[in-house]
Predicted model as a PDB file, atoms N, CA, C, CB and O in Angstrom, pLDDT in the B-factor column:
MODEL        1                                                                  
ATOM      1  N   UNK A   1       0.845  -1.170   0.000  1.00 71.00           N  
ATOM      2  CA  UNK A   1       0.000   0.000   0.000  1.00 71.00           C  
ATOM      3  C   UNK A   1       0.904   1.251   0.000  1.00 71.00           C  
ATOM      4  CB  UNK A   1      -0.969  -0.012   1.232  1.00 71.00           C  
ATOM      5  O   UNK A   1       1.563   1.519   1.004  1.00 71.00           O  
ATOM      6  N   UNK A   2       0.952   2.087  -1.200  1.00 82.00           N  
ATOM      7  CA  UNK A   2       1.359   3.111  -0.904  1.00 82.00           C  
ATOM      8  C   UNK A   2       0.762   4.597   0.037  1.00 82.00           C  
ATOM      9  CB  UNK A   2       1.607   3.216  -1.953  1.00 82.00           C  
ATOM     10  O   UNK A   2      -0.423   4.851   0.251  1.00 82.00           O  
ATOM     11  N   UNK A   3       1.777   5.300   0.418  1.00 89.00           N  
ATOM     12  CA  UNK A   3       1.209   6.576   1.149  1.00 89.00           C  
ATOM     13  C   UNK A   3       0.442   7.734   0.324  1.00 89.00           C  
ATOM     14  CB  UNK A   3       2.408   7.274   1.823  1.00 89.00           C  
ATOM     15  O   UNK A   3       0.447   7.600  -0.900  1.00 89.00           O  
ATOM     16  N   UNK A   4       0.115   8.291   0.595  1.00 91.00           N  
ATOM     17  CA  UNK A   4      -0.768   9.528  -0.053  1.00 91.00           C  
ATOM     18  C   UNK A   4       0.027  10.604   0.102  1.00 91.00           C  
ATOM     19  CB  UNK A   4      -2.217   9.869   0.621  1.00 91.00           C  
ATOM     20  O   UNK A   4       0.112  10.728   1.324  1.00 91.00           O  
ATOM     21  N   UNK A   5       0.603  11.379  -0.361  1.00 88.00           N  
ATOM     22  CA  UNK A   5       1.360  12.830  -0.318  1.00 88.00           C  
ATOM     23  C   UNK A   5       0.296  13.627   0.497  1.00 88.00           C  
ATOM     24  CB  UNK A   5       1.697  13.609  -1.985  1.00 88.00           C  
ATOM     25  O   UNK A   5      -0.916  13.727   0.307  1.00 88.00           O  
ATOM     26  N   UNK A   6       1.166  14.212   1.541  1.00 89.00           N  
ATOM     27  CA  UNK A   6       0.601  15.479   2.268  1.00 89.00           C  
ATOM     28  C   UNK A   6       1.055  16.617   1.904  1.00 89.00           C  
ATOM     29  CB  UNK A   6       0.785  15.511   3.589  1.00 89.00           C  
ATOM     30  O   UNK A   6       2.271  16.663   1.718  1.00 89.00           O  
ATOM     31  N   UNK A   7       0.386  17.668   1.724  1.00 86.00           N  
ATOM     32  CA  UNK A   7       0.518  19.167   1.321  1.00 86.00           C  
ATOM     33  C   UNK A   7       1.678  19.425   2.494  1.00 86.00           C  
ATOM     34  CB  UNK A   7      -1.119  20.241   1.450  1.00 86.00           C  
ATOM     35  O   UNK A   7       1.702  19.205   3.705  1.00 86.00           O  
ATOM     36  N   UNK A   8       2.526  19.936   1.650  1.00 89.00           N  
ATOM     37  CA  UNK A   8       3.777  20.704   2.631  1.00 89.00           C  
ATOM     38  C   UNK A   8       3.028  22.022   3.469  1.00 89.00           C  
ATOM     39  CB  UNK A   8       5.271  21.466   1.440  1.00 89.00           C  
ATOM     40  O   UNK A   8       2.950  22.081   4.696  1.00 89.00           O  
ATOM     41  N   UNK A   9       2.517  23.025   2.545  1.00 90.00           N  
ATOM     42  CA  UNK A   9       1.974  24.157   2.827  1.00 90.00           C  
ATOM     43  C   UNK A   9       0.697  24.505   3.130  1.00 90.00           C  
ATOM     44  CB  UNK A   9       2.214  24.726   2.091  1.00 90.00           C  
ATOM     45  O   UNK A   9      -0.038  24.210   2.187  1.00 90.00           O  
ATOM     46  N   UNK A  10      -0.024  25.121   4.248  1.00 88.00           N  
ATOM     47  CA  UNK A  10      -1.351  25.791   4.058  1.00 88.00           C  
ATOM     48  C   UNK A  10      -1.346  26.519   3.297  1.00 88.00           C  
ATOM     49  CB  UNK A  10      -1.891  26.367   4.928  1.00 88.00           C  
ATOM     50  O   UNK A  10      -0.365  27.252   3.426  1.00 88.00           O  
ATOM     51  N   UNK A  11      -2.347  26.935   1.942  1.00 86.00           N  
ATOM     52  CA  UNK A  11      -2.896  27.786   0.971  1.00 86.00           C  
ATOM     53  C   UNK A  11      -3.171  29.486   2.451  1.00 86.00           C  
ATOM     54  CB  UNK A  11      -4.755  26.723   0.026  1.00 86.00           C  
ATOM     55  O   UNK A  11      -4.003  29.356   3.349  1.00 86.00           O  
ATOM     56  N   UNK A  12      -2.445  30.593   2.343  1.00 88.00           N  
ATOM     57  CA  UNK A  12      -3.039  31.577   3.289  1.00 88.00           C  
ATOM     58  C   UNK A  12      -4.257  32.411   2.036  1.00 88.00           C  
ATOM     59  CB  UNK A  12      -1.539  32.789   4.094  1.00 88.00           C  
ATOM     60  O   UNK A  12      -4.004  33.261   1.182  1.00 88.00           O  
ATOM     61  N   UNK A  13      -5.428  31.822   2.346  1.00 83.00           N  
ATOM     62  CA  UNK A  13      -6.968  32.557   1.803  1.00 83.00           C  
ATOM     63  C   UNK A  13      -7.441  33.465   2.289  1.00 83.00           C  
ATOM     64  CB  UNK A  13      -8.082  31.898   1.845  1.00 83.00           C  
ATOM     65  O   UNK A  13      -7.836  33.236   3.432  1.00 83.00           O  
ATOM     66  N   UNK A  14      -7.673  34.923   1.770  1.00 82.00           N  
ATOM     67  CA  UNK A  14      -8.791  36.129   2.736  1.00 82.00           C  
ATOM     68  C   UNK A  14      -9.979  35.496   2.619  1.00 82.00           C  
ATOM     69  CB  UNK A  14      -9.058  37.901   2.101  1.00 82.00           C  
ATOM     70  O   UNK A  14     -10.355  35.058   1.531  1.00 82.00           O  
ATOM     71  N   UNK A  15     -10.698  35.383   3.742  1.00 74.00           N  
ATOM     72  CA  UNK A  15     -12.005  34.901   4.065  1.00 74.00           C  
ATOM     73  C   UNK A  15     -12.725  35.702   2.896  1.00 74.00           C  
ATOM     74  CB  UNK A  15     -12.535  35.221   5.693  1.00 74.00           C  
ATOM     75  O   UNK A  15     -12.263  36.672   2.296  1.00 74.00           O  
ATOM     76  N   UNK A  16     -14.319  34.907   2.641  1.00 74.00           N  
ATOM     77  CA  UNK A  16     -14.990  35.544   1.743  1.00 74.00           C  
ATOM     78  C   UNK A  16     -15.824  37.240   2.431  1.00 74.00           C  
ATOM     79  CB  UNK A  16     -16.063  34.284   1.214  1.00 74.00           C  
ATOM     80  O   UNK A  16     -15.953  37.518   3.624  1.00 74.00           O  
ATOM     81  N   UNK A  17     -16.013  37.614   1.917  1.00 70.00           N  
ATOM     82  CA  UNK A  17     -17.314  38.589   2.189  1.00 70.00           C  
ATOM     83  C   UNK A  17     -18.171  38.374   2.597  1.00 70.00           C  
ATOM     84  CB  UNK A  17     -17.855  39.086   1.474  1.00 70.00           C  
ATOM     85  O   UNK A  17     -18.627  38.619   3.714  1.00 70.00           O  
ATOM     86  N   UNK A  18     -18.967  37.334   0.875  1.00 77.00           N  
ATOM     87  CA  UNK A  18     -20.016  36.843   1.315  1.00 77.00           C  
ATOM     88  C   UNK A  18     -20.656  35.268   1.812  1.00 77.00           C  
ATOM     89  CB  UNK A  18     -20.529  37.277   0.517  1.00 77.00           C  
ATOM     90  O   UNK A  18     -20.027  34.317   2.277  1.00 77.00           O  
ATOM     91  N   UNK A  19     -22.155  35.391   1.521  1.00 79.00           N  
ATOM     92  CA  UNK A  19     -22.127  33.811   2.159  1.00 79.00           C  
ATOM     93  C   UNK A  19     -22.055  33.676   3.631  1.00 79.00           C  
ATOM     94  CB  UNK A  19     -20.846  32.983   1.663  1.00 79.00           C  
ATOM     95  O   UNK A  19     -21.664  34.506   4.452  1.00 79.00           O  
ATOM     96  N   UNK A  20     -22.599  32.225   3.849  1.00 84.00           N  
ATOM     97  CA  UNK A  20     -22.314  31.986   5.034  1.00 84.00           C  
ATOM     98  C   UNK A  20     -20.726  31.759   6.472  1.00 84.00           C  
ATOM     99  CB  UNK A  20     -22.966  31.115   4.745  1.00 84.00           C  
ATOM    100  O   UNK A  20     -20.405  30.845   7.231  1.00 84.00           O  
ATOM    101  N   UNK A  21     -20.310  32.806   6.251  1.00 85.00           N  
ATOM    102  CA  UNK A  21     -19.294  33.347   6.977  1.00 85.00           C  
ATOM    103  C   UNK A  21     -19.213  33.542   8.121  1.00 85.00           C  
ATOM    104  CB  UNK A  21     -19.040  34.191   6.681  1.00 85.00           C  
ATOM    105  O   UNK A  21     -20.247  33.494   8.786  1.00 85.00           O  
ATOM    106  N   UNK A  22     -17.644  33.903   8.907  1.00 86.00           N  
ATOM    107  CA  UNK A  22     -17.783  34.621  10.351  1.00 86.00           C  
ATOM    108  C   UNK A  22     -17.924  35.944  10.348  1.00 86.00           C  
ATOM    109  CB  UNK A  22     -16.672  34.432  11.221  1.00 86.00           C  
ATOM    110  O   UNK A  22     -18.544  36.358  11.328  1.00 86.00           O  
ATOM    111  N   UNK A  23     -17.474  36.972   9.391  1.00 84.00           N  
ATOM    112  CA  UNK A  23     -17.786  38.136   9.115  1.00 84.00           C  
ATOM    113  C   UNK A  23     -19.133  38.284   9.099  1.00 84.00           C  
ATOM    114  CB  UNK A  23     -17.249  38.503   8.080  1.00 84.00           C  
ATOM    115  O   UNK A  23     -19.699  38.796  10.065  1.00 84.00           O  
ATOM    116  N   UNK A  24     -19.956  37.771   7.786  1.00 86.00           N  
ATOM    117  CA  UNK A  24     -21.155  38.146   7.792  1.00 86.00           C  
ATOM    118  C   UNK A  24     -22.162  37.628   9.212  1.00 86.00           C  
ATOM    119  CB  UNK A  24     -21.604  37.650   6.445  1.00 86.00           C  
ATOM    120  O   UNK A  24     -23.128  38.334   9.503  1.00 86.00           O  
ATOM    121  N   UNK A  25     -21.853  36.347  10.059  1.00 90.00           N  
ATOM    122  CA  UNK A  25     -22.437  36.357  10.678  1.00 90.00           C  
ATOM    123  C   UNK A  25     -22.386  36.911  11.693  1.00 90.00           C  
ATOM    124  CB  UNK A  25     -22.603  35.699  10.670  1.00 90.00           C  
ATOM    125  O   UNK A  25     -23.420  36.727  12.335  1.00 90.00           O  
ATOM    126  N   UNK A  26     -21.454  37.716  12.341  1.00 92.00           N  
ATOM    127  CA  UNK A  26     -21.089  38.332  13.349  1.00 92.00           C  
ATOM    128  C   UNK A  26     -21.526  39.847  12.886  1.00 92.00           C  
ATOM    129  CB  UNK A  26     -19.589  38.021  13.692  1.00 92.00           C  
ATOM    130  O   UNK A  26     -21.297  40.613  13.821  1.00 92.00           O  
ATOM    131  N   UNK A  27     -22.068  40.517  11.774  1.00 91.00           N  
ATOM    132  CA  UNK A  27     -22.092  41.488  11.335  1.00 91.00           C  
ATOM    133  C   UNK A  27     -23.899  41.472  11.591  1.00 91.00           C  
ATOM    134  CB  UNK A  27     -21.270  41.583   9.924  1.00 91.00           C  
ATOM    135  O   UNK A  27     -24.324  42.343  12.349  1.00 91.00           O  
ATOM    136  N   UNK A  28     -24.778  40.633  11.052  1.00 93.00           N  
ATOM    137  CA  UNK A  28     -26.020  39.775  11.224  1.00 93.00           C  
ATOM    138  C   UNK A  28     -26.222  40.131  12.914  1.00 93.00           C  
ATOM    139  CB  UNK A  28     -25.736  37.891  10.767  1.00 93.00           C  
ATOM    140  O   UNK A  28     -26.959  41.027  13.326  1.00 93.00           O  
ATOM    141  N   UNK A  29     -25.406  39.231  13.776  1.00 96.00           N  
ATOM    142  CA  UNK A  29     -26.078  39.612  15.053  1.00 96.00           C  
ATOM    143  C   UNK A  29     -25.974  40.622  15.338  1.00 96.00           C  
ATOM    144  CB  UNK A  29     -25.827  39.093  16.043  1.00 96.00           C  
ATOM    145  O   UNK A  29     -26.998  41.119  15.807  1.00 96.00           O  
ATOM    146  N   UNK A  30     -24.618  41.614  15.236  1.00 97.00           N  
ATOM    147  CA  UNK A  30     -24.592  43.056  15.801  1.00 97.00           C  
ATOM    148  C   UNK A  30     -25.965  43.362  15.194  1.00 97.00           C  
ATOM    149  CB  UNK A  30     -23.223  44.154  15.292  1.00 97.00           C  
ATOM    150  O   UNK A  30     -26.829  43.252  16.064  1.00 97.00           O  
ATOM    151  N   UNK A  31     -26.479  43.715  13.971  1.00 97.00           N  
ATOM    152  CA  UNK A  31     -27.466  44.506  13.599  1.00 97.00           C  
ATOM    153  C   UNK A  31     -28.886  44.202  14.049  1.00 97.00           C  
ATOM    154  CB  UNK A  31     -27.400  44.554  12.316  1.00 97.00           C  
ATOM    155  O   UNK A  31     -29.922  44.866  14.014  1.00 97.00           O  
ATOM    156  N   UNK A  32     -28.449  42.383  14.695  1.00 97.00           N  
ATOM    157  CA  UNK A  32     -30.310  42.056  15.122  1.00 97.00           C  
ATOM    158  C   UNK A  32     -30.169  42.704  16.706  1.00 97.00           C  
ATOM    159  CB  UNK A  32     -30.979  39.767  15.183  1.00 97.00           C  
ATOM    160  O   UNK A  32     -31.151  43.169  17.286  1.00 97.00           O  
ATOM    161  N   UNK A  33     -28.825  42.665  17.307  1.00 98.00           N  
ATOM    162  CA  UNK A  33     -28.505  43.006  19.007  1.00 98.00           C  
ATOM    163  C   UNK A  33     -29.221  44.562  18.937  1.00 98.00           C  
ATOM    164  CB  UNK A  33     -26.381  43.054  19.577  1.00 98.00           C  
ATOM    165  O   UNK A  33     -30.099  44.792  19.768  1.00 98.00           O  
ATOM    166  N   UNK A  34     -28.860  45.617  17.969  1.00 98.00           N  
ATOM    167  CA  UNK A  34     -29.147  47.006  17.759  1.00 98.00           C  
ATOM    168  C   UNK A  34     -30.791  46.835  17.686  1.00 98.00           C  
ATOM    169  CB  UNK A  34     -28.341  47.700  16.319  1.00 98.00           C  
ATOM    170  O   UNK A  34     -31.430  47.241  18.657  1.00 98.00           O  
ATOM    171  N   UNK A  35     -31.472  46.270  16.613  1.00 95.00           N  
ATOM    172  CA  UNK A  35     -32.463  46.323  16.625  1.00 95.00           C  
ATOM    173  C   UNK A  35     -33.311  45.717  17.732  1.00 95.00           C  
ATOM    174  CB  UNK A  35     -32.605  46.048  15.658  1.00 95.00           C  
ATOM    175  O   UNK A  35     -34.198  46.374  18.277  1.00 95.00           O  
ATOM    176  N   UNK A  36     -32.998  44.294  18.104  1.00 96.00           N  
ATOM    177  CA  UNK A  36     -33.827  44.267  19.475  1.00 96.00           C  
ATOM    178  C   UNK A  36     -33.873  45.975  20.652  1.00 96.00           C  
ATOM    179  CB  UNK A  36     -32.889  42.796  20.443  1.00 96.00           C  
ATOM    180  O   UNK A  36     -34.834  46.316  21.342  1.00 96.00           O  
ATOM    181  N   UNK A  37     -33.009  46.459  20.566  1.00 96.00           N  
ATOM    182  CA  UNK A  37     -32.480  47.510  21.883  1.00 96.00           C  
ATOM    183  C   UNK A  37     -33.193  48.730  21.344  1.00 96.00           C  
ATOM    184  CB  UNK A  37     -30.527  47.827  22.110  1.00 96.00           C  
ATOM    185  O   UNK A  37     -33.862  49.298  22.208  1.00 96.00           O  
ATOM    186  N   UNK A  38     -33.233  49.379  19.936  1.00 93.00           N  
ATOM    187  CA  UNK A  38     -33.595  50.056  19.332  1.00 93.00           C  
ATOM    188  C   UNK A  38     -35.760  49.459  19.856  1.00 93.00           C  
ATOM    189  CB  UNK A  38     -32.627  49.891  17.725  1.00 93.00           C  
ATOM    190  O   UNK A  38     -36.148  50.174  20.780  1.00 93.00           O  
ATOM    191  N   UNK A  39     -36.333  48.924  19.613  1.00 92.00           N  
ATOM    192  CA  UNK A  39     -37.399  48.201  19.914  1.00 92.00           C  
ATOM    193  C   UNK A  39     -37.961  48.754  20.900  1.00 92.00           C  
ATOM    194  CB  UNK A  39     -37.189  46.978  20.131  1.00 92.00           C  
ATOM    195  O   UNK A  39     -38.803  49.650  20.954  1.00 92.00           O  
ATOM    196  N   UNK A  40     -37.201  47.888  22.038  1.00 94.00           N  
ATOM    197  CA  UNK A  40     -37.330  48.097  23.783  1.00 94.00           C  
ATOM    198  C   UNK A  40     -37.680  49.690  24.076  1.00 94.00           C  
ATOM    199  CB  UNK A  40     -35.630  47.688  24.692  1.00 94.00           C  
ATOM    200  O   UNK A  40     -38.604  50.179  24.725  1.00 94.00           O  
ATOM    201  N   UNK A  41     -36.639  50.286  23.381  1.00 94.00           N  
ATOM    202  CA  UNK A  41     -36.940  51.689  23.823  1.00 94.00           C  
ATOM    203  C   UNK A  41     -37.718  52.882  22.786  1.00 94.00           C  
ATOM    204  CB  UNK A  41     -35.536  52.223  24.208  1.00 94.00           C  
ATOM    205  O   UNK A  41     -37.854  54.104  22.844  1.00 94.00           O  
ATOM    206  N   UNK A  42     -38.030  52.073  22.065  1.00 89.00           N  
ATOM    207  CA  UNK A  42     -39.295  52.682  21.195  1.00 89.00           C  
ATOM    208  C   UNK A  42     -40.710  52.729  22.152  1.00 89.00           C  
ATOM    209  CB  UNK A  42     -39.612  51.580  19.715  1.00 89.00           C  
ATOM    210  O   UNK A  42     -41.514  53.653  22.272  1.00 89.00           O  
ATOM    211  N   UNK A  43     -40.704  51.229  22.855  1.00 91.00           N  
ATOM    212  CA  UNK A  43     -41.825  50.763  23.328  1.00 91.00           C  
ATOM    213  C   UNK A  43     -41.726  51.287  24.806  1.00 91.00           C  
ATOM    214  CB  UNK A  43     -41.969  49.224  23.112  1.00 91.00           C  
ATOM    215  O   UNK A  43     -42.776  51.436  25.431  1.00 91.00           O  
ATOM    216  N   UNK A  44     -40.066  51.680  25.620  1.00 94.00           N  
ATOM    217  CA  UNK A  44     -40.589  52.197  27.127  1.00 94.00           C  
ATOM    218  C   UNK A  44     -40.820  54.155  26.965  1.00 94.00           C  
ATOM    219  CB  UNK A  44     -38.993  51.685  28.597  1.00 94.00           C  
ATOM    220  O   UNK A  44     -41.109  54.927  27.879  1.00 94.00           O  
ATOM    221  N   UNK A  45     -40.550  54.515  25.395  1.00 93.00           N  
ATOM    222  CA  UNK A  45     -40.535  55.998  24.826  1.00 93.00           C  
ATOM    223  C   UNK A  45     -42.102  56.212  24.853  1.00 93.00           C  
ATOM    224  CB  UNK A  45     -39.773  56.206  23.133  1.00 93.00           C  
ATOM    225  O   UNK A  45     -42.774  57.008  25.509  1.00 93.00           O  
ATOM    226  N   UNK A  46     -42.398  55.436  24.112  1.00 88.00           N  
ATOM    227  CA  UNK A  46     -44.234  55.414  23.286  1.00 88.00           C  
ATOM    228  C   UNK A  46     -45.371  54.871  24.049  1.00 88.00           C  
ATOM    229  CB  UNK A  46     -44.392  54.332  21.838  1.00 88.00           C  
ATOM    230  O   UNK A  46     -46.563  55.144  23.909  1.00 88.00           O  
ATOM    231  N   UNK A  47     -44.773  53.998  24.941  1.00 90.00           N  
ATOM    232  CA  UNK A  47     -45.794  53.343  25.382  1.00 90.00           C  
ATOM    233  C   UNK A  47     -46.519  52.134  24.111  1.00 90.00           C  
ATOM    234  CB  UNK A  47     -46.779  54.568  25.876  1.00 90.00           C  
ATOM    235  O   UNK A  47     -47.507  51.509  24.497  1.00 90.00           O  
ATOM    236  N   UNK A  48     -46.182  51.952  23.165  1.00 88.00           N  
ATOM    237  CA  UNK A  48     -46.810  51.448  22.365  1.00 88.00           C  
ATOM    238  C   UNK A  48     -46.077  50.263  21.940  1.00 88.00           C  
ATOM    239  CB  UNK A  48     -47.136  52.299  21.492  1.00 88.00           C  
ATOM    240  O   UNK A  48     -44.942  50.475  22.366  1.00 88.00           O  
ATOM    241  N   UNK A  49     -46.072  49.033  21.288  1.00 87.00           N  
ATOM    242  CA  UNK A  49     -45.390  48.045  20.887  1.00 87.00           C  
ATOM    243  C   UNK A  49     -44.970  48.707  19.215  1.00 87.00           C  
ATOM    244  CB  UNK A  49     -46.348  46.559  21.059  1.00 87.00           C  
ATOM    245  O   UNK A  49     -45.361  49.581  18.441  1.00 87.00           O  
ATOM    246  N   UNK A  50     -44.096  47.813  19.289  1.00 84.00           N  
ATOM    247  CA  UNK A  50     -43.149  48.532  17.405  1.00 84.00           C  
ATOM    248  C   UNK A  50     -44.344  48.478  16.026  1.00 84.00           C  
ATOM    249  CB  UNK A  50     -41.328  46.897  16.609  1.00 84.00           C  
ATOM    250  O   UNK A  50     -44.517  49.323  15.148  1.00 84.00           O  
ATOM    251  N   UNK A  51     -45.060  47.136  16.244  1.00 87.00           N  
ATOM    252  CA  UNK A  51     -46.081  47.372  15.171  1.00 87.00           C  
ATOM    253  C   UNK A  51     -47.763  48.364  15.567  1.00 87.00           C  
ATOM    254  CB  UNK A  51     -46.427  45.683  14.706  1.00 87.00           C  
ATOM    255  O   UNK A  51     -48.652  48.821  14.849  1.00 87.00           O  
ATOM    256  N   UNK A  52     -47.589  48.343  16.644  1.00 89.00           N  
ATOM    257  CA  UNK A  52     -48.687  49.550  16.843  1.00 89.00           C  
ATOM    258  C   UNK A  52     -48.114  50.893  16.617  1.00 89.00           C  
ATOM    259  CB  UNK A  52     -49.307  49.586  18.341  1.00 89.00           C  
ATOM    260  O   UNK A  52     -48.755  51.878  16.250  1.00 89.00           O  
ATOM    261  N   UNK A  53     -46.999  50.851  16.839  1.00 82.00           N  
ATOM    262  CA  UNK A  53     -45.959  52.618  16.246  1.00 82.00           C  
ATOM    263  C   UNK A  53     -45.676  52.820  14.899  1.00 82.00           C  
ATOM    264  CB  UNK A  53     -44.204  52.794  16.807  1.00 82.00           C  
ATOM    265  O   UNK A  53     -45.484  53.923  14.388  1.00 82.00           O  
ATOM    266  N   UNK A  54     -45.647  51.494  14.191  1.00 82.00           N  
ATOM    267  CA  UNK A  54     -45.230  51.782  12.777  1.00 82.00           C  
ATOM    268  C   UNK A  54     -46.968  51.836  12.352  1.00 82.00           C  
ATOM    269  CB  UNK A  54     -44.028  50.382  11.898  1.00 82.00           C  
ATOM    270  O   UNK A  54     -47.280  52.349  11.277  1.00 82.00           O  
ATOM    271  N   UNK A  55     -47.914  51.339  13.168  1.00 88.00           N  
ATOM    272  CA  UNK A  55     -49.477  51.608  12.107  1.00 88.00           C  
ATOM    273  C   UNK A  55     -49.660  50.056  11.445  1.00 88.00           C  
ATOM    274  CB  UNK A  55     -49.202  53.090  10.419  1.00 88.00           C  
ATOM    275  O   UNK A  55     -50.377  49.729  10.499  1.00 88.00           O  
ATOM    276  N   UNK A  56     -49.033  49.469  12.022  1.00 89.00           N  
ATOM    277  CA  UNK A  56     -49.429  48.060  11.343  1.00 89.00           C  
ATOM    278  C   UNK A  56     -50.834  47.237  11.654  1.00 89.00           C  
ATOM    279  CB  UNK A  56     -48.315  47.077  11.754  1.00 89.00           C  
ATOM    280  O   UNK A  56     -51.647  46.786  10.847  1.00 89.00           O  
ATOM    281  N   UNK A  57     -50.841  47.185  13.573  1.00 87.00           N  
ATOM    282  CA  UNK A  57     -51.868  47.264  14.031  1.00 87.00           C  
ATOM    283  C   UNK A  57     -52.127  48.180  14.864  1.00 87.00           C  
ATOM    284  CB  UNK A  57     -52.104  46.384  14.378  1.00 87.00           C  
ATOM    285  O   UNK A  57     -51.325  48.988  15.332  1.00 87.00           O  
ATOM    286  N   UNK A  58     -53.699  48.053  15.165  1.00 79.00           N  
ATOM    287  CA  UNK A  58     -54.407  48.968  15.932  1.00 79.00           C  
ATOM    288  C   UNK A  58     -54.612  48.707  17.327  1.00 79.00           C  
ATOM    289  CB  UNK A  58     -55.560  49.145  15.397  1.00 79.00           C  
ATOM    290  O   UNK A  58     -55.239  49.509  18.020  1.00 79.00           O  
TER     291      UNK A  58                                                      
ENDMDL                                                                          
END                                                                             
């Protein structure tokens, strides 16, 4: 049985942009963390929940 050649070198790759990534997903929660917080204080400002402020419901 012969051996299989192992790569001498790691390939050094810049991560993608896009796609399912650590960039994009870490970029994803910051903006859902903002918007939950952004929410909260719409609703302790207004008294009102986010879709009764935007007019969605009544």
């Amino acid at each position: 049985m012969t051996q299989v050649p192992q790569p001498s070198k790691t390939p050094q790759l810049d991560e993608p942009k896009l796609g399912f990534n650590l960039y994009s997903e870490r970029l994803n929660g910051r903006a859902a963390m903002v918007g939950f917080v952004v929410a909260i204080v719409i609703e302790l400002v207004t008294g009102k929940g986010v879709l009764t402020w935007l007019g969605l419901i009544h």
